[in-house]
N, C-alpha and C positions, 0 to 999 in steps of 0.2 A: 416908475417902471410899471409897467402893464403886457399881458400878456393876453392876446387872442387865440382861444382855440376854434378851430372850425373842424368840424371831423365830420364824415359822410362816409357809413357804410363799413366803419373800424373796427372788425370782429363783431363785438355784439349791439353796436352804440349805431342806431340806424341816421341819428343825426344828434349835433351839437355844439350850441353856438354859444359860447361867454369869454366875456372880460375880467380877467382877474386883474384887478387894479391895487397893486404893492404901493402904492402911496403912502397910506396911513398905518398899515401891517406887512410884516412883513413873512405869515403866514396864513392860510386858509386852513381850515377843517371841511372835507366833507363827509357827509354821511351816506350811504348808499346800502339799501338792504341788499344779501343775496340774491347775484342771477340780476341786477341792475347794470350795471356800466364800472364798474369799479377795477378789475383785472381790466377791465375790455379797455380802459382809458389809461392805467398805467405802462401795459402793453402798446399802445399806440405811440405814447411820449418815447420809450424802449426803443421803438422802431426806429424813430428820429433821431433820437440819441447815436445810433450806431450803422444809422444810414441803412434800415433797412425797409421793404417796402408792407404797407400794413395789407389788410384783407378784409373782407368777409367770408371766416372758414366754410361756414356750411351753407353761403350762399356767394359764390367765386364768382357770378355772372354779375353782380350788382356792381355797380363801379363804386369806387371807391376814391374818398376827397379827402386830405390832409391840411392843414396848416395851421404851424405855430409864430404869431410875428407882434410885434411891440406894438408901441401905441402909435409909430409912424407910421407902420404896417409893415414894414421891414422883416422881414424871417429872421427869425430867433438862430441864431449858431448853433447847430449840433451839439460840439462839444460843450454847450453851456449847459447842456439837459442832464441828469443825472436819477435813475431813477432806482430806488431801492426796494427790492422784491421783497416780498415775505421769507424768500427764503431759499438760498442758492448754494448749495455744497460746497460748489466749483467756482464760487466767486472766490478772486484777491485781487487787490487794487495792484493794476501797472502802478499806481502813482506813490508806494509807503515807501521808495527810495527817498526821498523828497523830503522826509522824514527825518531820515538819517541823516540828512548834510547839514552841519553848522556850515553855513554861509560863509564866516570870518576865516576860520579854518582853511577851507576848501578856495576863497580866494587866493590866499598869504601861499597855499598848494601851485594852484593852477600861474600864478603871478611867476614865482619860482622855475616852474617848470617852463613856462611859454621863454622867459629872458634867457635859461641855460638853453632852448630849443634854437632861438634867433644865433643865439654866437655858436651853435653846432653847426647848423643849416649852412651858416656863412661857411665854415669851413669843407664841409663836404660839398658847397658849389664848388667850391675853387679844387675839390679833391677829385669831382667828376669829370671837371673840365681838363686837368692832370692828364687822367684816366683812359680818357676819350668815352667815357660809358654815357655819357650826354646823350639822348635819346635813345634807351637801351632798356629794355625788361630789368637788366641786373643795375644795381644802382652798387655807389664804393660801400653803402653801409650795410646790405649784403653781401658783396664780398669781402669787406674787411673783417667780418664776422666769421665766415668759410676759413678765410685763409688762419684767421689768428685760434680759430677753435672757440668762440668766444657769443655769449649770448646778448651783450650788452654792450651797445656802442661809445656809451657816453663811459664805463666803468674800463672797457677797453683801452680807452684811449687815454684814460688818467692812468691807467700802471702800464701805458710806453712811454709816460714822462721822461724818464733815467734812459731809457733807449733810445730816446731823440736827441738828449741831451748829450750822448756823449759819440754820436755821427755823426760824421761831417757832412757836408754837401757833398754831392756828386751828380755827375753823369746820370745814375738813375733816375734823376729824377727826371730828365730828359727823355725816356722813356715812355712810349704812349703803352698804358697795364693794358686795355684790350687788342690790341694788335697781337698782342704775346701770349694770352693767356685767356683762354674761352672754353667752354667744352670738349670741342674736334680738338686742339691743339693740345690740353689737358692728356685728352687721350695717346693723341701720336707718342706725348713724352711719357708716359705709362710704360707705352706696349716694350718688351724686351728688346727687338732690335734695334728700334732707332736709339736706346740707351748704349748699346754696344758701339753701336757707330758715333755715338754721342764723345762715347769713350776713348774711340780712338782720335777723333779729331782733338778733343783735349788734351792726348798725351803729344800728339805730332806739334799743338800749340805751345804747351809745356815742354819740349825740348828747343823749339824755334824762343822762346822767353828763355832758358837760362844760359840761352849761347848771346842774349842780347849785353851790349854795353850800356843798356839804360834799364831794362825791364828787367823781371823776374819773376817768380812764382805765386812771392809775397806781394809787388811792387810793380802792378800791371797797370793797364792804362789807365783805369779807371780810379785808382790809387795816384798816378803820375798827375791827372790831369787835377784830382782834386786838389794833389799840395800843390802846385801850379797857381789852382784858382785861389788858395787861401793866402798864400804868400805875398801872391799881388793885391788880393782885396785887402791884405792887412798893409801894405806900404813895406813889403822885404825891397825889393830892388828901387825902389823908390829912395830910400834909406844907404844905396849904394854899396847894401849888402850884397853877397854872390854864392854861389854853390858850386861844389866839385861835384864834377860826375866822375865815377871809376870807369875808363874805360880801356881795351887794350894797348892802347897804346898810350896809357895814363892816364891823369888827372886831365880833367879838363874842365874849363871852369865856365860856369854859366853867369849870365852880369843883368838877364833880362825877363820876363816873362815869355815874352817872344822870340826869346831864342829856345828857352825850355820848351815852347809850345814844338815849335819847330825841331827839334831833337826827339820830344817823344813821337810825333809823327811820323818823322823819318822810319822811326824804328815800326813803327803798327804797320807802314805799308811795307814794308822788308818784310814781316812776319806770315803777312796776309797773302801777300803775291808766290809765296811759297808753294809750288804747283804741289807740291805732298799733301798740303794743307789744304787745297782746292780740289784735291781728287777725294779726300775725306768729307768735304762742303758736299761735292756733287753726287755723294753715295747717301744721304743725307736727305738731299735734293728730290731722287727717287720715288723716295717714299710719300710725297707730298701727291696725293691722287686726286682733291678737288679745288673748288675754286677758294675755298675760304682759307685751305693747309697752304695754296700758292702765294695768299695773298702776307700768309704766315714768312712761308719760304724768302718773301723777297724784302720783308721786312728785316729777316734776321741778315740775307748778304749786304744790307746799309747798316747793321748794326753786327757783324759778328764778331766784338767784344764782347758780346753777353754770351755768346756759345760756350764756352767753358763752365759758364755758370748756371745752365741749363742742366748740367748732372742734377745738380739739387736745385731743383725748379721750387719746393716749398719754398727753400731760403729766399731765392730771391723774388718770390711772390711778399714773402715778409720785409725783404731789403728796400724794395721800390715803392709799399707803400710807407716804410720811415722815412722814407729818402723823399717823397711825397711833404709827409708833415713836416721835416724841414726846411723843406723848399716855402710852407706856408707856416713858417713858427710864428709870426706874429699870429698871426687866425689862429692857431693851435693854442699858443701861450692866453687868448681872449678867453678863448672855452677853458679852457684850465682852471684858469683865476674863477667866472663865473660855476663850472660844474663846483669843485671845493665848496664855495661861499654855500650854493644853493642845498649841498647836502648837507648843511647845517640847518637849514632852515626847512627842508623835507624829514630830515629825521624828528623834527621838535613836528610838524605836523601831524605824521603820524604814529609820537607819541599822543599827540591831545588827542586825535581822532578815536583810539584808544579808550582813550579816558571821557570822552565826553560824554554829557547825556544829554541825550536828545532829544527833540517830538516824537520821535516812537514811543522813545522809554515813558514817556507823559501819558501818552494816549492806554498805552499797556498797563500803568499804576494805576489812572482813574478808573480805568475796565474793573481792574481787580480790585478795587474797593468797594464796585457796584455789581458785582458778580464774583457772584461763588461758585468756580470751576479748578478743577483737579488736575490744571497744566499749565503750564510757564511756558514762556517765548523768550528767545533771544534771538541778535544776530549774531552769524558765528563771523561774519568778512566786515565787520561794522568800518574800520581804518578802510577797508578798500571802495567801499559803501560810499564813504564820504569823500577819499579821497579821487577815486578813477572812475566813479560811476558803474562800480559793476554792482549786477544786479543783487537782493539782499540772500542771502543763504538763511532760510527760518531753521533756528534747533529749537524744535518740542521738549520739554521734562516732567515727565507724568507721575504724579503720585497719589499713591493709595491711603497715604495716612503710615504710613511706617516706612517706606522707600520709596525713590524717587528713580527716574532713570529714561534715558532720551531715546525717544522714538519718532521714527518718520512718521509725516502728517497721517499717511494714508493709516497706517495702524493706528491712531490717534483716535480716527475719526471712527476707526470699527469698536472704539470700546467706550465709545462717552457715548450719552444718554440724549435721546434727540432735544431735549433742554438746552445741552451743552454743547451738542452740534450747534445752534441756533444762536447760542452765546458767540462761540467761535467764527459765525459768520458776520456778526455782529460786530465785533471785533475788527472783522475786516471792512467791512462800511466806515467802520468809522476814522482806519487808517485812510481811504480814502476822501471820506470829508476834510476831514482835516489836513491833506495834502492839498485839497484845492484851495482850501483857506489860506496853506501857507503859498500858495501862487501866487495869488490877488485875486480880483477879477467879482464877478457875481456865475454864481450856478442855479439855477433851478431847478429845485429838491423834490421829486414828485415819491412821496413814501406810502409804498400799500401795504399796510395792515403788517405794517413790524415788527407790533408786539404780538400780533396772533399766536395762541396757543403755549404764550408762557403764563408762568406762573404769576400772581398779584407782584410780589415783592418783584422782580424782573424785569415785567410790566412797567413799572413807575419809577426803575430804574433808565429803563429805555425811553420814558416821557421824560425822565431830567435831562440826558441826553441831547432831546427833538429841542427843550427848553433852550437850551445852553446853545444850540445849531442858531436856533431860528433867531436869534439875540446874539450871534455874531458878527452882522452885520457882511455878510459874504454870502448869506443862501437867500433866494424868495422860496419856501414852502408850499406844497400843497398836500394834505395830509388827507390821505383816505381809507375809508375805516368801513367795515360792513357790521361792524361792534361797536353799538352804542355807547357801551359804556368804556370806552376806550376811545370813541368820539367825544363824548361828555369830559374824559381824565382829562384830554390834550387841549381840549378846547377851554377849561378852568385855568388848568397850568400856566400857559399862555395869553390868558387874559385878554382871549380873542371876543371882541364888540361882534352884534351882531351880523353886522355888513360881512363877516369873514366867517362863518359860520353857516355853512351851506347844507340843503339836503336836495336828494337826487328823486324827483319825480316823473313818473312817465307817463305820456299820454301815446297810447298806441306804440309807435316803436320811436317815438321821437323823445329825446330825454331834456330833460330842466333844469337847471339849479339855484334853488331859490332858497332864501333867508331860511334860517328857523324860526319854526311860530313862536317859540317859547324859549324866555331862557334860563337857566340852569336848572330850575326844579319846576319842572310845569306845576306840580300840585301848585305852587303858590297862584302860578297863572291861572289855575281852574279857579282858583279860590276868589282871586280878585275880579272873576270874569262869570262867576255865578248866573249873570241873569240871560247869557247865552244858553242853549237849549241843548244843546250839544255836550259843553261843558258844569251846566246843572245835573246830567246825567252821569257824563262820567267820573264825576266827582261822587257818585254813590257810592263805588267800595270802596276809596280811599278814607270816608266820612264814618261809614261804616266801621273799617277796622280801629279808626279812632276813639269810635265808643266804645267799643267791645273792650279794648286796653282803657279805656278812662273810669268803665262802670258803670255805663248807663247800657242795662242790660235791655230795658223796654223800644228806647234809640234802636240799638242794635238788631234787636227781632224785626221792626217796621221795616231796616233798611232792607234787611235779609230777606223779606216779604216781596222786594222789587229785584233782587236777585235768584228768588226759586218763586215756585207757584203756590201761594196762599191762600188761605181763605181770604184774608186780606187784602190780597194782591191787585185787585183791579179795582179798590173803591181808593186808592191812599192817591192825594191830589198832592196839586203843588204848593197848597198852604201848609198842607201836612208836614211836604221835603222843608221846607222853607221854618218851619218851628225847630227842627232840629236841626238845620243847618246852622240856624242861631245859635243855639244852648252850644252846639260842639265846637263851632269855630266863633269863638266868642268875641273877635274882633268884626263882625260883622252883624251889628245887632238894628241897623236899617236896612237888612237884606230885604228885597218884596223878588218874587217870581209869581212870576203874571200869564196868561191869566190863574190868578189861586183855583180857582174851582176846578180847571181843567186836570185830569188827572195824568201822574206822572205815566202811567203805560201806551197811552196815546202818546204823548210827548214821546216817548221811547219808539213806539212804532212809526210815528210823522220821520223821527230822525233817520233809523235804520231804512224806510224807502227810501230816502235821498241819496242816502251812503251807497244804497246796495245798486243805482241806479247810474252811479258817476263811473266813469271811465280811466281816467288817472290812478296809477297804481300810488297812491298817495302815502306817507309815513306817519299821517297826524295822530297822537296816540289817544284821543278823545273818540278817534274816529271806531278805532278798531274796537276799545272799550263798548264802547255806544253798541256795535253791532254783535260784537261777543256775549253781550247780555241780551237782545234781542234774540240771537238764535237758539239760549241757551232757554228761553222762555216758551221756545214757540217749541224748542224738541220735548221738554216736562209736561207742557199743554195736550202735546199728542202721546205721551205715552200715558198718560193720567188718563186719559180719554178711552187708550185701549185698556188699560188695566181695569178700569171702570170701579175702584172697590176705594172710596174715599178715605173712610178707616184706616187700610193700610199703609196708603197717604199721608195721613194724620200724624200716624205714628214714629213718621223717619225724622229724627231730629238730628243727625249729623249724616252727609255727603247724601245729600236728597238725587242729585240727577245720577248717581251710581248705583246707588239703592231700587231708582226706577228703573234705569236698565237691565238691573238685575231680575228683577219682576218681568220685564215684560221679554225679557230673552227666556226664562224659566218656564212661563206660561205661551211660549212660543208666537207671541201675539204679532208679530210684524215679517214683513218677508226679510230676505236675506239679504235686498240691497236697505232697506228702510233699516235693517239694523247696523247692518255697515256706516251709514250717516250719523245713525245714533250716537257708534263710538267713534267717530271723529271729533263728532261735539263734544262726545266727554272727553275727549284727549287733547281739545285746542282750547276752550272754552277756559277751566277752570283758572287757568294761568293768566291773561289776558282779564278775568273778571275780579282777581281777587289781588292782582297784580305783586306778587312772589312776595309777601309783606312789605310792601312800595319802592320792590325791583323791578321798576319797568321797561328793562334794555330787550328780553328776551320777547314782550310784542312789539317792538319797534322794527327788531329784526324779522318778525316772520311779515312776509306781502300779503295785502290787504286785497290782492284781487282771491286771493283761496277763501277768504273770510264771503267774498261777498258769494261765491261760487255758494260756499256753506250754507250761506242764507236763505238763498234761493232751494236750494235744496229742502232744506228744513221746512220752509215755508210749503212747499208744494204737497209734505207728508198729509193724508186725507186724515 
């Protein structure tokens, strides 16, 4: 894997062109001081990542060049980029559902559900097609739902089992449900008069039924036709069985199906032709005022055996679709058999969904054992989580050490301590890593300055972390740090060779990223590279502090002689450094620096011209040493100069360049900007020369173009 950045013009980054090549690692370190490219380069990967376009803020006219693409040349996927801010309130990962599902689970779920979905499906084609609602906004599984009062289709239709079972066919089901039943029509049977006229045509039909010799009140056509149809489907007259009908003028005996059919017809159109009963139709009729009540109206004169049954229009909006499902019992009896089985095996799902513990809860334990924070997490919908994809409900439990008690995030975050905000977002990064991990795939990691501004212990909590990422075998890494020594942690940790170990260099506005000179503890580098001129010098106070803690008190004044201005100071050569460089670094006892006679102060001012002369805002820590003690040399020179009182020179035997400013600010000897320079130097210098008792992150972090500005400065004082 390899990745190409080219960037032109990217907030602060005027140009920059590299290869990061994941062959051999599979993360980078780089280091970049403050006000280098560091935000301006993770903000740009940002942009990409979420498709948006980058800039130059404070210069919008400059155009602006992007691309990230492999070693084909190929553009890098958006969504492969991932990049983790130092620090976002409002970050949470879309991705920590991802978390929650057991896979096994949520298959044995979705398997379940999809097989009961197939043999329901099957059943409500064949119920729509019934229906007539075949291309229609309303489908039968909302309105089986309306009609039955009922929230659930598949739970619905398992407690009409016993209702279906114990209907017979009919007629109904012969019935197309939207012709009869829609909104407008809904309404007509509502409104109060057409129930009155409803009314009278059912009582004028109910006396034309119980003057019949075949029908009755109980015993209408729809009743006559079913036992009809049962009788013959079951082989009655086949069997040369027969039936008595009661009629006036007696028994009369039926021998066929066909003659029953024929006998209950007789009597529907005797019933029907009843001009009483047609003047109660046509009053009925009336009230039908548009095209869809007409279309209603003419349905009902080819079917008005259902008009009596239109009083109670709920009923038989319930009668027609059972009449429905037995017309489709076998489709019905499939889903049955299937809904039953599968809510056995949904109920056991989400019990374990329940129960299980997950990659959340992992990610959430390992947090907590590498952080010490005063709130819990859970999910409160974990079964729904796993099982239907809905999204996680976080419950917070905050306690103080004596009770504990659940609060929404946003108050959460007003009373933790910005450590603990920073933990918390952290937190969420990691829900996120580790979702993409459980995807598959590869992501690249680009992380700015992570740990900034926690505490040690937290800090190398968050590098076991980067550790544990970057050795997953799921991210390429690129780690950026404006803190050396959290450059230095990550780059140990991970046991990153020098090829992946970058520092960020600028020449004008165009940036670089090149190897590190040194690796892990430059002092060793100085040490073994003595006879460089560079590293001969800045190797002075680290050498220096050596003696002082070893006991060689006479070592220690010489070195101090080339750190403050001595009487000493401009006669001690390079045989001189070179005799004590022996005795103190006692592995080195053929050290020569050459030429000996030449004196180390020349040596010191040869170097600081070159330094103060280059252009590249460079990191090298020898560099800035080297000129720290040159400015610090040249600002004692001019103020010893204006003090003019050697004596009292003499006599400063600890913090000589405070002591002389002190003097010469006292005796008013300099102007107001010459003392200004003065105390820069005593406020940059000391740190950088004496290097924090051989804590050298905090001059790595300060730029080396202030130092040379300093120089100059200093140098020019008369």
């Amino acid at each position: 894997m390899k990745l190409n950045v080219d960037l032109k013009n990217c907030y602060g980054i005027s140009e920059l062109n590299h290869c990061f090549d994941f062959t051999d690692s599979s993360g980078y370190a780089i280091y970049a001081p403050n006000g280098f490219m560091k935000t301006s380069m993770s903000k740009t990967f940002d942009d990409y990542a979420k498709g948006r376009d980058s800039s130059d803020l404070i210069f919008p006219d400059r155009v602006t060049a992007r691309a990230f693409t492999d070693g084909a040349g190929t553009a890098i996927a958006a969504e492969s980029i991932f990049v983790i801010e130092p620090y976002n309130q409002e970050f949470s990962s879309e991705r920590s559902s991802l978390l929650l599902v057991n896979a096994a689970i949520k298959q044995k779920y979705d398997d379940t559900l999809k097989q009961i979905s197939e043999k329901l499906s099957a059943l409500l084609g064949k119920l729509k097609q019934l229906s007539g609602l075949t291309g229609r906004t309303v489908t039968p599984e909302t309105e089986i739902l309306k009609v039955f009062e009922s929230r659930g289709v598949a739970d619905l239709l398992e407690s009409l089992e016993q209702t279906v079972a114990d209907t017979q066919s009919s007629k109904l089901a012969d019935l197309v449900y939207c012709e009869i039943f829609n909104d407008k029509t809904i309404a007509l049977l509502e409104s109060g008069t057409i129930k009155d006229q409803l009314e009278e045509y059912i009582k004028r039909y109910n006396d034309l039924v119980s003057n019949s010799d075949v029908l009755s009140k109980q015993f209408n056509h729809y009743s006559a036709g079913a036992v009809n149809k049962e009788l013959s489907a079951n082989g009655f007259f086949a069997a040369k069985h027969t039936i008595n009908l009661h009629t006036k003028d007696g028994k009369k005996e039926i021998t066929s199906a066909d003659e029953l059919s024929k006998k209950i017809e007789e009597e529907r159109l005797r019933i029907f032709a009843d001009k009483d009963l047609t003047l109660k139709f046509d009053a009925i009729d009336k009230k039908i005022q548009n095209a869809e009540l007409r279309k209603f109206r003419d349905y009902l004169f080819d079917n008005q055996d259902i008009l009596p049954e239109l009083k109670n229009y709920k009923k038989l909006q319930k009668d027609v679709w059972t009449a429905y499902l037995v017309n489709q019992k076998s489709l019905y009896d499939d889903f049955l058999i299937q809904f039953k089985a599968g809510k056995v095996t949904i109920e056991d799902a989400v019990r374990q969904a329940k129960e299980e513990r997950t990659d959340w809860e992992k990610v959430v334990e390992t947090f907590n054992k590498r952080f010490f924070v005063p709130f819990k997490m859970s999910v409160a919908n974990q079964d729904d989580v796993i099982l239907k994809g809905t999204k996680p409900s976080i419950a917070f439990k905050f306690s103080d050490g004596e009770s504990e008690g659940e609060v929404p995030r946003d108050s959460l975050l007003k009373v933790l301590s910005q450590g603990e905000k920073r933990a918390l977002y952290i937190l969420n990064v990691l829900f996120e890593i580790q979702s993409r991990q459980k995807q598959g795939g590869l992501t690249i990691l680009v992380v700015d300055d992570i740990a900034d501004s926690f505490d040690y212990k937290n800090k190398y909590a968050i590098i076991e972390y980067l550790k544990d990422i970057s050795h997953s075998g799921s991210f390429y890494c690129i780690f950026l740090s404006h803190n050396f020594d959290f450059y230095r942690s990550i780059s140990g940790r991970l046991n990153l060779k020098r090829d992946f170990k970058l520092m960020a260099s600028k020449s004008g506005r165009k940036l670089t990223l090149t190897k590190e000179l040194y690796q892990n503890n430059p002092f060793l580098f100085w040490r073994d590279n003595l006879t460089d001129h560079s590293y001969c010098i800045s190797a002075i106070p680290f050498v220096r502090n050596l003696a002082e803690y070893c006991g060689h008190k006479a070592d220690y004044l010489t070195l101090t002689a080339l750190l403050h201005v001595k009487a000493t100071t401009d006669a001690i050569t390079l045989d001189d450094l070179c005799v004590i460089y022996k005795k103190i670094l006692v592995d080195k006892p053929a050290l020569a620096l050459t030429p000996g006679a030449r004196t180390v102060i020349d040596v010191l001012t040869q170097e600081a011209e070159a330094i103060a002369a280059e252009t590249d805002d460079h990191v090298e820590l020898e560099k800035k040493i080297v000129i720290s003690i040159a400015i610090r040399l040249l600002a004692e020179r001019h103020m010893i100069k204006r003090i003019n009182n050697q004596a009292l020179v003499d006599a400063i035997k600890n913090n000589q360049t405070v002591e002389l400013l002190k003097e010469y600010k006292r005796g008013a000897l300099g102007s107001a900007e010459e003392i200004e320079t003065l105390e820069q130097v005593n406020l940059i210098t000391p740190e950088n020369i004496h290097l924090n008792s051989f804590m050298y992150e905090p001059i790595l972090d300060m730029g080396s173009a202030h130092l040379r500005s300093l120089y100059l400065l200093v140098k020019a004082l008369a």
